[in-house]
C-alpha positions, 0 to 999 in steps of 0.5 A: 476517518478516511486514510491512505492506503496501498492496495496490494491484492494481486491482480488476478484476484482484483479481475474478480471483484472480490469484496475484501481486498489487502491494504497497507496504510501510508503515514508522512511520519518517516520512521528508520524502519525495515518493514516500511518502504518510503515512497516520494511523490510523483506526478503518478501516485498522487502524494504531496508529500513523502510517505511510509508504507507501513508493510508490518500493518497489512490488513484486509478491509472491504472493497466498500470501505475504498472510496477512491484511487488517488494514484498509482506508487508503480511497478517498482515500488509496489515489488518493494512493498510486496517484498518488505510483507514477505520479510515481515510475514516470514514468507 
């Protein structure tokens, strides 16, 4: 089953085709949590709905396993993303 997913491979990596790439799935099911960030939707990422980024479930899966770019959460939403998986990590 296919479910959705925030890339957070940093850039430099993605320029060189890797064939892994770190993900953190998405889920509607809004939770007060601090190691998830709530993005709402926009004409830009692609949700109908409001969804958690859930940062405590990073996992690397293989770039053959992600089928398509759906949107784009932006810059800031990413920062916070990238951030809440440092807190979670102990970075």
């Amino acid at each position: 089953m296919r479910r959705p997913a925030v890339v957070v491979t940093a850039e430099r990596i993605l320029r060189g085709e890797p064939n892994v790439v770190q993900v953190v799935p998405l889920t509607r099911t809004i939770r007060d949590s601090g190691s998830e960030v709530v993005v709402e939707p926009d004409p830009h990422n692609g949700l109908s709905a409001a969804s958690a980024v859930q940062c405590q479930h990073i996992r690397s899966v293989a770039t053959t396993r992600v089928s398509a770019r759906v949107g784009n959460v932006g810059p800031a939403a990413l920062r916070q993303i990238r951030s809440t998986i440092a807190i979670v990590i102990d970075a």
